[in-house]
ROTIRO-626921 format. One record per atom (N, C-alpha, C, CB): residue in three letters; x, y, z. Coordinates in steps of 0.001 Angstrom, whole numbers, plus 500000, padded with zeros to 6 digits. Glycine has a CB too. Example, Ala and Ser with C-alpha at 12.3 -4.5 7.8 and 13.67 -1.06 7.14 Angstrom:
# ROTIRO-626921
Ala513190494310507800
Ala512300495500507800
Ala513200496700507800
Ala511308495527509046
Ser512850497750507080
Ser513670498940507140
Ser512900500030507870
Ser514084499402505725
END
This chain:
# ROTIRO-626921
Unk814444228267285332
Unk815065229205284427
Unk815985228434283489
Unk815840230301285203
Unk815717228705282147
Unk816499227406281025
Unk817407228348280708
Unk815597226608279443
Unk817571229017279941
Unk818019230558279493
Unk818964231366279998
Unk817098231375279604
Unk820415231313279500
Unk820625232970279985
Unk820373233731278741
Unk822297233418280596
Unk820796235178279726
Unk820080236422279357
Unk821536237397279859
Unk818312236704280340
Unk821759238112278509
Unk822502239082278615
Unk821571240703278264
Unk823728238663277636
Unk821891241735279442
Unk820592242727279726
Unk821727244488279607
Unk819601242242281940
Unk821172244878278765
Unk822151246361277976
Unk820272247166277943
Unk823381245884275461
Unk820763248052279510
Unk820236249213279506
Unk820766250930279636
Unk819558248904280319
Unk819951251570278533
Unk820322252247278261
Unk819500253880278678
Unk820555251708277204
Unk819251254863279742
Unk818413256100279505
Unk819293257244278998
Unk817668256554280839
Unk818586257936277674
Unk819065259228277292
Unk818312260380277138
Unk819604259129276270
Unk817060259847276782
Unk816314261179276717
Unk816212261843277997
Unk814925261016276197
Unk815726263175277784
Unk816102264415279145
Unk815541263567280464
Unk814993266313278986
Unk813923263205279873
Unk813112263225280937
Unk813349261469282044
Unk811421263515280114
Unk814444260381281294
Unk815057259505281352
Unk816030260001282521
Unk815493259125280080
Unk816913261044282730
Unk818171261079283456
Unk817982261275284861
Unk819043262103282961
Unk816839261054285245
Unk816397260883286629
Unk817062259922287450
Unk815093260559286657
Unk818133259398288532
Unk818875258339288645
Unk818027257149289137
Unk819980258649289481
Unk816974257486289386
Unk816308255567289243
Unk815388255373288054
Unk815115254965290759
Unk816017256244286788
Unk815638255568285506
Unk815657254273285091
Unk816217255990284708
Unk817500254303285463
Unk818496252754284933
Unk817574251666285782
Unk820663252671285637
Unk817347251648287254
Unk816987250565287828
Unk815241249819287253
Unk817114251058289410
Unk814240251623287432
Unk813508251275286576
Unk813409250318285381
Unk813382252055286348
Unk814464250594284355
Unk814622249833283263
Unk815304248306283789
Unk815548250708282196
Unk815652248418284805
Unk816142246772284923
Unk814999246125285552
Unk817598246445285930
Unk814601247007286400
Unk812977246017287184
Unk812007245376285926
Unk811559247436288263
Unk811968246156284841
Unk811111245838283918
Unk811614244562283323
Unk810929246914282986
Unk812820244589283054
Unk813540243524282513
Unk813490242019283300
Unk814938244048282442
Unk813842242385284479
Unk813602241523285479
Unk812266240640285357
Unk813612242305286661
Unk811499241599285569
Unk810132240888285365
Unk810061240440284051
Unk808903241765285633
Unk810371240729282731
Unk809948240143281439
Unk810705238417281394
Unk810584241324280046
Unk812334238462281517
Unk813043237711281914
Unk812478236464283053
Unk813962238560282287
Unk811547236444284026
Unk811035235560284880
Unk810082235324283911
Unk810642235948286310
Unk809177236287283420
Unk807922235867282886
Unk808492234713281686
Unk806967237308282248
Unk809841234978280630
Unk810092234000280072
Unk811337233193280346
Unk809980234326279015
Unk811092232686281442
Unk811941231872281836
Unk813800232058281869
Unk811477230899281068
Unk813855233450281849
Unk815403233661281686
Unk815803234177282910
Unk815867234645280515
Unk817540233738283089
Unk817925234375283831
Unk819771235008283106
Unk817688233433285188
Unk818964236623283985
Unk820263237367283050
Unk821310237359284053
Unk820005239124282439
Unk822287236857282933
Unk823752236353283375
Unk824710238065283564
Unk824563235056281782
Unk824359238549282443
Unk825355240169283267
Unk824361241321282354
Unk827873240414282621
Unk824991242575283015
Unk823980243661282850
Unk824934244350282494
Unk823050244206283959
Unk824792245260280945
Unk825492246483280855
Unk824589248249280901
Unk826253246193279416
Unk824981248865281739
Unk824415250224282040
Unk824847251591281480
Unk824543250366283306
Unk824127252195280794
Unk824929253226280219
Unk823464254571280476
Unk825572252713278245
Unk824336255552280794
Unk823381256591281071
Unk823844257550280777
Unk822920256751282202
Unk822731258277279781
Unk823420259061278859
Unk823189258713277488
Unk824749259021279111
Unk823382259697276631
Unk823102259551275431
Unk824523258304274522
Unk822971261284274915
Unk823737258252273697
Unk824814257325272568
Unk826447257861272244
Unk824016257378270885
Unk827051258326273480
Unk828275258436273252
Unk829371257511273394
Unk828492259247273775
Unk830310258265273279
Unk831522257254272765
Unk831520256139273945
Unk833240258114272622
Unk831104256256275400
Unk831098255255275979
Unk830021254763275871
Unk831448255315276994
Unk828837254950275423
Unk827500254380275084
Unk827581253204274138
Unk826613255445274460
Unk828416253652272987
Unk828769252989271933
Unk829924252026272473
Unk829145253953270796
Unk831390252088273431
Unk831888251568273858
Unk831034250282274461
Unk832495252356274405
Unk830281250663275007
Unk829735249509275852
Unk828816248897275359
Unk829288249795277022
Unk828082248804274191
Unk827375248243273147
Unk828442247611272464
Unk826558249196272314
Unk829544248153272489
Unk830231246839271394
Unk830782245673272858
Unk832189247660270024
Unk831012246170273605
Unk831506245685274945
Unk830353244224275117
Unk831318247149276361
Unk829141244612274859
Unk827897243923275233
Unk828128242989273533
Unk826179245218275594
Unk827918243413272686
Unk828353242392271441
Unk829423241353271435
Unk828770243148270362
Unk830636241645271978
Unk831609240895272142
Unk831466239715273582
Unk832757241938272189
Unk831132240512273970
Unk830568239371275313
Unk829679238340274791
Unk829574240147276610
Unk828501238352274157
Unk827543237727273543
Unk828048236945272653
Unk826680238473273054
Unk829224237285271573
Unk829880236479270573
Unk830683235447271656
Unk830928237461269436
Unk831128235839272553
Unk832114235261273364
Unk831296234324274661
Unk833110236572273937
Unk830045234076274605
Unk829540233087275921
Unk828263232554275116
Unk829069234031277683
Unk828755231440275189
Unk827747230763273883
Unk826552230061274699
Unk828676229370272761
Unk826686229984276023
Unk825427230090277486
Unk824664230851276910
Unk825808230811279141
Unk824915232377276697
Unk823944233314276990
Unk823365233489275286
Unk824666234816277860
Unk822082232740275403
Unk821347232767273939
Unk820469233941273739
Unk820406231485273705
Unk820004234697274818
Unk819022235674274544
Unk819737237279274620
Unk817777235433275675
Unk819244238704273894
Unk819864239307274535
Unk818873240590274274
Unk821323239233274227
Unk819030241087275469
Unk818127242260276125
Unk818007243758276211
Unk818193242117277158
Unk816784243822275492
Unk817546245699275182
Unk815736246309275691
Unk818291246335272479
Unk815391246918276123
Unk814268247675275902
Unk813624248163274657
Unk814466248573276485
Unk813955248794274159
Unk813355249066272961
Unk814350248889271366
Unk812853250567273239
Unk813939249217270647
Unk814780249176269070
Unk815880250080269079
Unk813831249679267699
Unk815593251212269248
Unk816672252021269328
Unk817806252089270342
Unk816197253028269317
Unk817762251177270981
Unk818606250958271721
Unk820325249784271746
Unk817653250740272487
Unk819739249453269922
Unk820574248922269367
Unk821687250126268599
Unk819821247955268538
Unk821287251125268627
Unk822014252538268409
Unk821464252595266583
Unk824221252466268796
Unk821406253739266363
Unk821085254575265305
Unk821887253820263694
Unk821719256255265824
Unk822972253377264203
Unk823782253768262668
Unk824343251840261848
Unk825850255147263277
Unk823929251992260942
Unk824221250480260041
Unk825094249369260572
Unk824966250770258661
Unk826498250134260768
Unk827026249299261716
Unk826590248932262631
Unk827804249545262086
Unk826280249270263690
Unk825085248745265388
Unk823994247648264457
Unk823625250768266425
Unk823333248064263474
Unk821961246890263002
Unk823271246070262416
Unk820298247496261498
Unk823715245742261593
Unk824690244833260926
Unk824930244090262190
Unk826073245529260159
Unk826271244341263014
Unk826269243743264372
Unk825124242801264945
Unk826340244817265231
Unk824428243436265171
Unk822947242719265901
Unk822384241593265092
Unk821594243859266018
Unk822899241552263760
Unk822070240880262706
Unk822868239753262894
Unk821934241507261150
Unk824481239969262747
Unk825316239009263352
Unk825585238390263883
Unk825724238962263558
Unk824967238800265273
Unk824632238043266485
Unk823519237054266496
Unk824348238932267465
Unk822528237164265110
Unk821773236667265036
Unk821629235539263903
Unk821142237488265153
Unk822014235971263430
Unk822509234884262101
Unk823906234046262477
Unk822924235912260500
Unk825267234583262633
Unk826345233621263157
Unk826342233186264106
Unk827358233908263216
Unk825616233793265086
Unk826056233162266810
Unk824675232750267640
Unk826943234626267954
Unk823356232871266481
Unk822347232419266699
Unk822005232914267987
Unk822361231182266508
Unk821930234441268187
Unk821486234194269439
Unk819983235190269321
Unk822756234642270688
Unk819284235512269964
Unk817869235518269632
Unk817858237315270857
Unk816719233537270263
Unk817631238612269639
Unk817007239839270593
Unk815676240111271250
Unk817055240891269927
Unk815366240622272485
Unk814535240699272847
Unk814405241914273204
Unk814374239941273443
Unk813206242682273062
Unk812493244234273438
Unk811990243474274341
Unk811376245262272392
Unk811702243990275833
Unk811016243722276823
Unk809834244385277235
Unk811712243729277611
Unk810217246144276388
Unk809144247015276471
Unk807946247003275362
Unk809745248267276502
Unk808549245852274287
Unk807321246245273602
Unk806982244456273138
Unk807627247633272107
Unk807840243868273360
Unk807440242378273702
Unk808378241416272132
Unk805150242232273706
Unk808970241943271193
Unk809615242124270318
Unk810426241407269818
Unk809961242841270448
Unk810417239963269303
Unk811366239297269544
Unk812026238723267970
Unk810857238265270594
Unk813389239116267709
Unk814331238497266389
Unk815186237543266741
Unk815265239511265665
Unk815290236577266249
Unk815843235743265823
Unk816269235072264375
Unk815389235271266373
Unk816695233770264072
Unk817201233242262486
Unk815896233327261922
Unk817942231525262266
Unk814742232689262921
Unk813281231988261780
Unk812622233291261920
Unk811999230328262435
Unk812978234425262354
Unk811716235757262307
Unk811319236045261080
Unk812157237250262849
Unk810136236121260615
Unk810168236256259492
Unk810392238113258961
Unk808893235466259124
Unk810012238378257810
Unk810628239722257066
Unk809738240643257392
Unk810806239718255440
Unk808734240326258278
Unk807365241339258852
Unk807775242245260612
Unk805631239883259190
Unk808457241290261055
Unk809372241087262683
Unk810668242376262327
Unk810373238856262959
Unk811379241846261602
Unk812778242690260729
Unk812169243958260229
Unk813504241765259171
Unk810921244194259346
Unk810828245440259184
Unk810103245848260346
Unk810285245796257959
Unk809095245874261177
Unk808872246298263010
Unk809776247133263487
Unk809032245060264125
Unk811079246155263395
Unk812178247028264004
Unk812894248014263569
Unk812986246459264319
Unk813144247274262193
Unk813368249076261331
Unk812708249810261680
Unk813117249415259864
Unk811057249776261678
Unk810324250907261210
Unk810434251662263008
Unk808458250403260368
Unk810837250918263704
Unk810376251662265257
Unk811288252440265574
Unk810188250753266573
Unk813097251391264827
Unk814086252667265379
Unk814176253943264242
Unk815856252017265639
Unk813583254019263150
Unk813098254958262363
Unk812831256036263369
Unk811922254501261529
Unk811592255583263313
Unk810655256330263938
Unk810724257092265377
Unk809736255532263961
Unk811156256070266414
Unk812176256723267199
Unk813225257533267436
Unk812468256316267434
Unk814158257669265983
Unk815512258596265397
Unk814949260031265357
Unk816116258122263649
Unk813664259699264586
Unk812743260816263847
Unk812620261553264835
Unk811327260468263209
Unk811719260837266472
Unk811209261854267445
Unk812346262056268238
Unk809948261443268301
Unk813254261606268145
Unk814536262032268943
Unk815481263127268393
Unk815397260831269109
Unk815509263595266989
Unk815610264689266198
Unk814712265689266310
Unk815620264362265057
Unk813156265812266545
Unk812607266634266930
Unk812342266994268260
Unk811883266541266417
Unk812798266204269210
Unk812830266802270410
Unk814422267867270571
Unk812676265456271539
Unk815297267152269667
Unk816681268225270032
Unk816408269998270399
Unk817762268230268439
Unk817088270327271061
Unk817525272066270647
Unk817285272742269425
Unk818980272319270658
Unk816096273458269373
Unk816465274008268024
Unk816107273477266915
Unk817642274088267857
Unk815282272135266916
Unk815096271121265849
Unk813805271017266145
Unk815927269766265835
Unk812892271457266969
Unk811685270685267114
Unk810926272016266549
Unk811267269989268779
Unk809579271540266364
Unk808544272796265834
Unk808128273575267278
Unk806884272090264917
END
């Protein structure tokens, strides 16, 4: 194992709040992490939707990452799990450009870094798009 690995899982949707969602999502990680040679140095857990402690602990997980210059990789399941709003992508971009450290989707295999090129960068736009989109139509009252 060459690599650390800092690992920010997150379940919110309904059918997600089952309590061996979170572990689910770390077994997966687990396994992606061996498959590429990493080993994750700490885990942040948040269950529940993108609230104020959701968001607390995403910046919690940013500052840690700026702050342990060991841990080069960092671990999210999917795109949207970098949270919805400019600030959260800015951040992440930061982490990637100043502190060089390199994101990884585990669920969809996904990987940004400095040399990604502008095809990788729009992927991820277009997924947490797209993801925002079906997460607005599943709400209360919002879906057809």
């Amino acid at each position: 194992m060459n690599e650390q690995a800092a690992l920010f899982v997150q379940t919110s949707r309904k059918d997600e709040m089952d309590p061996s969602a979170l572990p689910l999502e770390e077994d997966g990680a687990a396994i992606y992490a061996n498959d590429e040679g990493l080993r994750i140095a700490r885990t942040w857990r948040v269950q529940g939707s993108a609230t104020l402690d959701g968001r607390k602990a995403l910046r919690e997980f940013a500052e840690y990452a700026k702050a342990t210059p060991t841990v080069k990789v960092l671990l999210f399941a999917q795109p949207e799990r970098i949270g919805w709003g400019f600030k959260n992508v800015l951040s992440i971009y930061e982490l990637i450009e100043k502190f060089e450290k390199e994101i990884h989707f585990f669920q969809n295999g996904l990987k940004l870094q400095r040399i990604s090129e502008s095809e990788v960068q729009l992927g991820l736009e277009l997924e947490r798009i797209l993801a925002h989109r079906k997460a607005e139509e599943l709400r209360p009252g919002r879906g057809k």
